[in-house]
C-alpha positions as CSV (number, residue, x, y, z in Angstrom):
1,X,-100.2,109.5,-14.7
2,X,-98.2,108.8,-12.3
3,X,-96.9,104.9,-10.9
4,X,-97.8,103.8,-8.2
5,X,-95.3,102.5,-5.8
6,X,-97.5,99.0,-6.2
7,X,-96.8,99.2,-9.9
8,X,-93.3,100.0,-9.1
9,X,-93.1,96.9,-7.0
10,X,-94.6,94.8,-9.6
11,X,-92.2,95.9,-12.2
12,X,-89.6,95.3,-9.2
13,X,-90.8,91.7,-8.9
14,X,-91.4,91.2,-12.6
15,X,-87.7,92.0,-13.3
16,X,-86.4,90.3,-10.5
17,X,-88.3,87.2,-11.5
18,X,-87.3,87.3,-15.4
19,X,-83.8,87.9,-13.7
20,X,-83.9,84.8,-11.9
21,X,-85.6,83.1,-14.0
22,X,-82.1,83.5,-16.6
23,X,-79.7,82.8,-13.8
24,X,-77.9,79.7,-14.1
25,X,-77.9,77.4,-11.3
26,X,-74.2,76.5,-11.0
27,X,-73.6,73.3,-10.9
28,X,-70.1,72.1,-9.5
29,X,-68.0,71.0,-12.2
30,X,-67.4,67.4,-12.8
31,X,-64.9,65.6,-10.7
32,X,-61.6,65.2,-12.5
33,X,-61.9,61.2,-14.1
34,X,-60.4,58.8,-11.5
35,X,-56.6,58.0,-12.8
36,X,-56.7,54.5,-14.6
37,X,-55.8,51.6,-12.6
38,X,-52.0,51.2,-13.2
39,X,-51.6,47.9,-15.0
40,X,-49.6,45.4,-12.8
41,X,-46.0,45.9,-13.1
42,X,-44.2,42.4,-13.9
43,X,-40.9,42.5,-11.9
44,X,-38.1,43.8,-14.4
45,X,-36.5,40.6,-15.7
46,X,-33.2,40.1,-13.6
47,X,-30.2,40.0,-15.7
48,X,-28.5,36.3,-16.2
49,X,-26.4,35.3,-13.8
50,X,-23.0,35.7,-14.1
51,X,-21.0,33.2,-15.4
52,X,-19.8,30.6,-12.7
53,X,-16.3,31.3,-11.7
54,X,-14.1,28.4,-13.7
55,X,-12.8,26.4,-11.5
56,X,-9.4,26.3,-11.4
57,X,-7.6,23.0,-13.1
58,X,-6.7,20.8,-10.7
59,X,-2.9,20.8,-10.7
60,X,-1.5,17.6,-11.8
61,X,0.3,16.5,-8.5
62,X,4.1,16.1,-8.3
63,X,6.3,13.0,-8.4
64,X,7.3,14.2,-5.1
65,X,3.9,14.5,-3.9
66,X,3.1,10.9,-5.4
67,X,5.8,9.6,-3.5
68,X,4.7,11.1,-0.3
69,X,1.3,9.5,-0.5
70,X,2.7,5.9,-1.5
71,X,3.0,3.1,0.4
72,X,5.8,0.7,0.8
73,X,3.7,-1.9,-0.8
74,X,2.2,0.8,-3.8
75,X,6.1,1.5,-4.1
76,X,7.0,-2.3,-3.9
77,X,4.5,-3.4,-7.1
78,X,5.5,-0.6,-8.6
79,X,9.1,-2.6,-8.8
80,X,10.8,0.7,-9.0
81,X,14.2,-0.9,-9.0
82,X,15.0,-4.1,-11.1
83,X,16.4,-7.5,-9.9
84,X,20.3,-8.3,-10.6
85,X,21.0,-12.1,-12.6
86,X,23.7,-14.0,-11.7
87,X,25.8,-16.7,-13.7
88,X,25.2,-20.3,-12.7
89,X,26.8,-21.0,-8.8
90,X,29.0,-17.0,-9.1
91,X,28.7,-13.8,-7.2
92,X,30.3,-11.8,-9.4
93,X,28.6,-9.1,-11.1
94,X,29.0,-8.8,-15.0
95,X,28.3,-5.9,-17.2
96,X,24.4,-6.0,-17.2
97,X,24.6,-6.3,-13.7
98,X,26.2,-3.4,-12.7
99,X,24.4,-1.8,-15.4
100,X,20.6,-2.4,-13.4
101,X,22.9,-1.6,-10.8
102,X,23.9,1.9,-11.6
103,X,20.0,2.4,-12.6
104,X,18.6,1.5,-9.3
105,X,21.1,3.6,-7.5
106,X,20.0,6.6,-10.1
107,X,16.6,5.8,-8.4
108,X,17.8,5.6,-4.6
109,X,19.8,9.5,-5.4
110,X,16.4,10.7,-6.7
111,X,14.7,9.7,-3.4
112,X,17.3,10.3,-0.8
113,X,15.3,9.0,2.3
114,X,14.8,5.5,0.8
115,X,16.3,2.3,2.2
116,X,16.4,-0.9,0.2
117,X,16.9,-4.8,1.3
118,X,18.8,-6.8,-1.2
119,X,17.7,-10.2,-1.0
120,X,20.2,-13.0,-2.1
121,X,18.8,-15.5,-3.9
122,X,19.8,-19.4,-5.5
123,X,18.4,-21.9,-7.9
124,X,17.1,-24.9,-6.4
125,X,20.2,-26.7,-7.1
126,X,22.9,-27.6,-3.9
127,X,21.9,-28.0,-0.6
128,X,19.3,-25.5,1.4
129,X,23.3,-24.4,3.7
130,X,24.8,-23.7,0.2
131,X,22.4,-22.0,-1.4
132,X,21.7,-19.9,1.6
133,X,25.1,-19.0,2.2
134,X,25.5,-18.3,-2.0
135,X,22.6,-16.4,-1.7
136,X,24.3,-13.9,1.0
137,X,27.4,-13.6,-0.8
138,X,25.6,-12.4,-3.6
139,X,23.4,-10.0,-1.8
140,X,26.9,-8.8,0.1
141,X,28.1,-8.2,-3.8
142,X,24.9,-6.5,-5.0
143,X,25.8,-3.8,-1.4
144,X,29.4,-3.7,-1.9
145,X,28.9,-2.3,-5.6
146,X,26.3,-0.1,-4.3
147,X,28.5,1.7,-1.8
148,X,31.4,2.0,-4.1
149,X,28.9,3.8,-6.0
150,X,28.7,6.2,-3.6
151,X,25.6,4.9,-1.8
152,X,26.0,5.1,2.2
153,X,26.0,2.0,3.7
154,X,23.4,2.3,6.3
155,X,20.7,2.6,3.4
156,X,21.5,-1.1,2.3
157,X,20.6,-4.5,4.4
158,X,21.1,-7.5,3.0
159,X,19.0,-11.0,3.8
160,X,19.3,-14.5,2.0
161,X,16.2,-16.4,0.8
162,X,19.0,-19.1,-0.3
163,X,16.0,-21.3,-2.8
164,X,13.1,-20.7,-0.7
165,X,11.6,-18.0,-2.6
166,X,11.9,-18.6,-5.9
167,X,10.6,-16.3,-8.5
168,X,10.0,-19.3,-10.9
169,X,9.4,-22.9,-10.4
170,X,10.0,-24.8,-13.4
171,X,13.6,-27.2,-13.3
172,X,14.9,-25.4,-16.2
173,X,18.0,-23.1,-17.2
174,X,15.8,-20.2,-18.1
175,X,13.9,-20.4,-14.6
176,X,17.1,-21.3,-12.5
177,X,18.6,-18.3,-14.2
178,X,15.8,-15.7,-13.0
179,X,16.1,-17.1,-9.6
180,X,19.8,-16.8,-9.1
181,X,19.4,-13.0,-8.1
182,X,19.4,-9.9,-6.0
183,X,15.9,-8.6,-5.3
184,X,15.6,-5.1,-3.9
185,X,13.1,-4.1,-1.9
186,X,12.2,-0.6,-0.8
187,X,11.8,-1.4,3.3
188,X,11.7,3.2,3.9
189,X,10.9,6.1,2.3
């Protein structure tokens, strides 16, 4: 017996259907997983700060530069240069004199710009004429020494305060004695 060609087609379909019938639909494969959310990055911790530059010491300033910044008056109560005593109605300078003397001109050649006045001074006893005039001879001593020192000459003025400034008040030896004197005072710098 021979096939028919509408067997032949049925076996054709019967294959074709037990063919398609094991073919796999393809399915696209599965999309790669999403990449995980990156966790938030904190900000990398900055390193300390360096350490603050020292400041530099301040420098302790000079005497120089002291000086320069005084006053008159700062340099006056600072009594830089000491008062010279005098015996009881004299001019003449004794040993402890010349001695504050010589100190207060050690000061003056350490600041060579500085002018003094040497005020002449008397106790309260004589008349006001006397004691004025006493009190210029003894400032005229106090200068005298001073330039034979070596100090020049125009540095140096000389006033009397006779009794009318005294530096103590009381009527006795002790207190007469500190006001019979030549007081300096520092009038330039």
């Amino acid at each position: 017996m021979k096939p028919s060609w509408s067997v032949a087609v049925l076996i054709a379909v019967a294959l074709s259907v037990s063919a398609c019938g094991k073919k796999k639909i393809e399915t696209p494969p599965p999309a790669p997983p999403a990449p995980a959310a990156p966790e938030p990055t904190r900000p990398a911790t900055p390193p300390p700060p360096p350490a603050a530059p020292r400041e530099p010491q301040p420098v302790a300033p000079t005497e120089e530069e002291i000086f320069a910044k005084s006053t008159l008056e700062e340099i006056n109560n600072q009594k830089p240069l000491a008062d010279v005593h005098f015996g009881y109605d004299a001019i003449d300078l004794n040993e402890e004199a010349r001695a504050v003397i010589q100190k207060n001109l050690t000061w003056m050649n350490r600041w060579k710009s500085t002018k003094v006045m040497v005020e002449g001074h008397a106790d309260s006893r004589g008349t006001n004429e006397y004691n004025l005039a006493l009190g210029e001879r003894r400032a005229d001593a106090v200068r005298d020494y001073l330039v034979s020192l070596g100090l020049a000459a125009d540095r140096i003025t000389i006033v009397s305060k006779g009794e009318e400034q005294p530096g103590c008040t009381e009527e006795t030896e002790a207190c007469w004695h500190q006001n019979r004197r030549g007081h300096f005072i520092v009038t330039a710098k």
